[in-house]
C-alpha positions in Angstrom: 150.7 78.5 82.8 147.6 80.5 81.8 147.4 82.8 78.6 144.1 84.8 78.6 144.2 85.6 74.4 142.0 88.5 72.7 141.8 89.0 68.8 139.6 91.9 67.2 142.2 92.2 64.4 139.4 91.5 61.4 135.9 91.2 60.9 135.4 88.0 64.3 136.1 89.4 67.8 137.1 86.5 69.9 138.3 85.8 73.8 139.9 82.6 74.8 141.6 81.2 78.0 144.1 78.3 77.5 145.6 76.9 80.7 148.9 74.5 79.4 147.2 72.5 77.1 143.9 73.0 77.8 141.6 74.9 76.3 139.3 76.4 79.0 137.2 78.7 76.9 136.6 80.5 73.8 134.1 83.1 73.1 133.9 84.1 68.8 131.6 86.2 67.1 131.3 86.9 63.5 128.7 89.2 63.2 127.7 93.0 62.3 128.4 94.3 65.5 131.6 96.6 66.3 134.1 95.5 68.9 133.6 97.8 71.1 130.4 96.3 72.1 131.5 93.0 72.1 135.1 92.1 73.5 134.7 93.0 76.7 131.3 91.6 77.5 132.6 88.3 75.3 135.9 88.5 78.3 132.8 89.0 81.0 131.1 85.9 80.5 134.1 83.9 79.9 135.2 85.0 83.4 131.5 84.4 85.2 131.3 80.6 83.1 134.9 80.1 84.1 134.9 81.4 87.3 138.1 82.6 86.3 140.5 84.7 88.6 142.0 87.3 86.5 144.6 87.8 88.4 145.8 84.0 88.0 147.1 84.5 85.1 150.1 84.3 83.5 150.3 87.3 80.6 147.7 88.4 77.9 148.2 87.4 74.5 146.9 90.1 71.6 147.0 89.8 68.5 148.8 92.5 67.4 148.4 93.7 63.7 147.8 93.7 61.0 144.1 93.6 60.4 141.2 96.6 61.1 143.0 100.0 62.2 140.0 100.0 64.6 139.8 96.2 65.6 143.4 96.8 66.3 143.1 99.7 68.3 140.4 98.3 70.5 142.2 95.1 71.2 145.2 96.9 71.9 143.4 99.1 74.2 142.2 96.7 76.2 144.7 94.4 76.3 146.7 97.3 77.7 143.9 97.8 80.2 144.3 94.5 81.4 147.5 94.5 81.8 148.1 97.6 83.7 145.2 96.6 86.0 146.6 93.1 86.5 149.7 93.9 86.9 151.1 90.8 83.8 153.2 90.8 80.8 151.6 91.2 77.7 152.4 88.7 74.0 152.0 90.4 71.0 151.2 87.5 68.4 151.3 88.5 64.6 147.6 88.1 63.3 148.9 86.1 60.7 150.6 84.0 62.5 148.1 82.9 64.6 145.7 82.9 61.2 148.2 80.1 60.4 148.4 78.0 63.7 145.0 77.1 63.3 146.0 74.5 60.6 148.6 72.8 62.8 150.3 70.2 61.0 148.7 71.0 58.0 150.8 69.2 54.7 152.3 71.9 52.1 152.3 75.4 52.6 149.6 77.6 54.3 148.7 81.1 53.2 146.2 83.1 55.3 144.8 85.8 53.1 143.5 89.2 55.2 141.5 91.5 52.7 143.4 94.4 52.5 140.9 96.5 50.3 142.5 98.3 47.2 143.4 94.3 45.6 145.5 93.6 48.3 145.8 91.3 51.5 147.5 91.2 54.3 149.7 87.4 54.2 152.2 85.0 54.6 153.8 81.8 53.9 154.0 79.0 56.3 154.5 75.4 56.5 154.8 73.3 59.4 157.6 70.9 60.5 158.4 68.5 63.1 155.2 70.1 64.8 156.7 73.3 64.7 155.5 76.4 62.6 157.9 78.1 60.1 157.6 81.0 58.9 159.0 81.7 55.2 157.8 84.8 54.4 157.0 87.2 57.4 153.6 88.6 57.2 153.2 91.2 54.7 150.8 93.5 52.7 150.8 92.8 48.9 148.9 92.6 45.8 146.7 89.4 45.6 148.3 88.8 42.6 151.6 89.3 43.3 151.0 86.9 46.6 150.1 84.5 43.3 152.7 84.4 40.8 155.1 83.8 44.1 153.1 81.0 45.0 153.2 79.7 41.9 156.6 80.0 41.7 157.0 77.9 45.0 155.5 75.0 42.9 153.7 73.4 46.3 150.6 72.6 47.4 149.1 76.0 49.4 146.3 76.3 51.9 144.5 79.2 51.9 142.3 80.5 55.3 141.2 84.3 56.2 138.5 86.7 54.9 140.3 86.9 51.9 139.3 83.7 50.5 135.3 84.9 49.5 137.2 88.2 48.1 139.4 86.4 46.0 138.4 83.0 45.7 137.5 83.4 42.2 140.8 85.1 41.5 142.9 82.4 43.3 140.9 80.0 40.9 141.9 81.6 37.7 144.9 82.6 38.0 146.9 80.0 40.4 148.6 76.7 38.7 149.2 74.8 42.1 147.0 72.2 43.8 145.1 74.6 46.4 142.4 74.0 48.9 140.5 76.6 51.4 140.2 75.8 55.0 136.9 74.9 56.6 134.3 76.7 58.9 135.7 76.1 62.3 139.1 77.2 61.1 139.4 79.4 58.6 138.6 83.2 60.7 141.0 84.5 63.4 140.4 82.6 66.6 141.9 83.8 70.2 142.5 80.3 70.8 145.2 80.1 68.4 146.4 83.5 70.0 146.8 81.9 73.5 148.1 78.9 72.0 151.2 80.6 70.0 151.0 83.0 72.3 152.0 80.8 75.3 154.9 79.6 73.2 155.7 83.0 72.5 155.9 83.6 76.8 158.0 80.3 77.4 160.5 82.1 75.0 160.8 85.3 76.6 159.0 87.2 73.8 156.9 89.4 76.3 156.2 93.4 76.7 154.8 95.6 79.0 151.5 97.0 78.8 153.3 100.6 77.9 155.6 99.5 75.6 153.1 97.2 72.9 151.7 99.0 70.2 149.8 97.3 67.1 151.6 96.4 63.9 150.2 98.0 60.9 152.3 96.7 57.8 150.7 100.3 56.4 149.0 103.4 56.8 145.6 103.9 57.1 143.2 104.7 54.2 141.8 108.2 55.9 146.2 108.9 56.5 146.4 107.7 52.9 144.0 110.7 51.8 145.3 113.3 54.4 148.7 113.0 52.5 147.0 113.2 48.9 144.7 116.3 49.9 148.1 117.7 51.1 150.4 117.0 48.1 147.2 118.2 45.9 147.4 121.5 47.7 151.1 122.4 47.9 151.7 125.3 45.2 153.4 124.5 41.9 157.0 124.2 42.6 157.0 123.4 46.4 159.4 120.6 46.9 157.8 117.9 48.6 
């Protein structure tokens, strides 16, 4: 089985191929460039290294929100693309999820943190057993803090990984009373590897779409949709019901 994986839910664009267990490629940027100029030459070159045959296979993974509005968008778009060109299924993998596969088997709880703007991040708590990932709270969009008195509540040891941690880091240190730690380098940003890698659980369960049916997964509205409806409200003469 061969999941071709894209991720352009954050601030790192990344393209991976994994064929069972076996990694073939991963291309991952973090760097000041937009998406749209990178994910589909970052698919090109995997493709010409690979000599991959994009019609071998099996579906295309995605993850699918939250993160960016416009990361989102363009990895939808072209994951869409691909798979009414190609003719396959497509996975839609929750960003945090994945976030969290990348510390498989990690002891104690694992928390990737998205930065959210306005003090809040995208989450959610996960720990891993018997190899297998659990989820205990389903991906969310909270107050930092409030993500912290619940952890402290848990009582366990927490991991935390995403581009949340520089944000808040200081935060996490002041006002958390568990043992934490903060993933390293190679782990602790979205990764298409991880994408493919849940993702191609994801397929062996069924948990596919078509091309025309996936749309990303928000958790909320946008900030410029956010302002549209304040402007509106603001406007609406005295009385209006709203």
């Amino acid at each position: 089985m061969k999941i071709l994986a894209l991720d352009s839910s954050g601030i790192v664009a990344s393209v991976a191929v994994v064929e069972d267990d076996t990694l073939l490629a991963e291309y991952t940027v973090n760097y000041k460039k937009t998406h749209s100029q990178t994910l589909l030459p970052m698919l090109d070159e995997i493709v010409k290294m690979t000599e991959l045959e994009l019609e071998s296979v099996d579906a295309i993974a995605v993850a699918a929100g939250p993160g960016s509005f416009t990361g989102l968008r363009i990895g939808s778009a072209t994951a869409k693309g691909l798979g009414l060109a190609l003719k396959k299924p497509l996975v839609a993998v929750p960003t945090v999820d994945a976030l969290a596969y990348n510390l498989y088997d990690a002891q104690g709880l694992i928390c990737p943190i998205m930065d959210a703007r306005r003090k809040q991040v995208y989450t959610g708590i996960y720990r891993f057993e018997e190899h297998q990932l659990m989820t205990l709270k389903e991906q969310w969009a909270a107050p930092i803090e409030e993500l912290l008195e619940e952890l402290n509540q848990r009582g366990e040891m927490v991991t935390f990984l995403g581009d949340g941690v520089p944000v808040f880091r200081e935060l996490i240190a002041e006002k958390l009373q568990v043992p934490y730690s903060f993933a390293p380098a190679h782990v602790n940003k979205q990764r298409a590897a991880a994408v493919a890698a849940l993702g191609s659980i994801y397929y062996k369960e069924g948990h596919t779409e078509t091309a025309m049916e996936h749309i990303p997964e928000y958790l909320r509205v946008s900030q410029a949709e956010r302002e549209r409806a304040e402007r509106e409200k603001e406007q609406k003469p005295a009385g209006t019901k709203v």
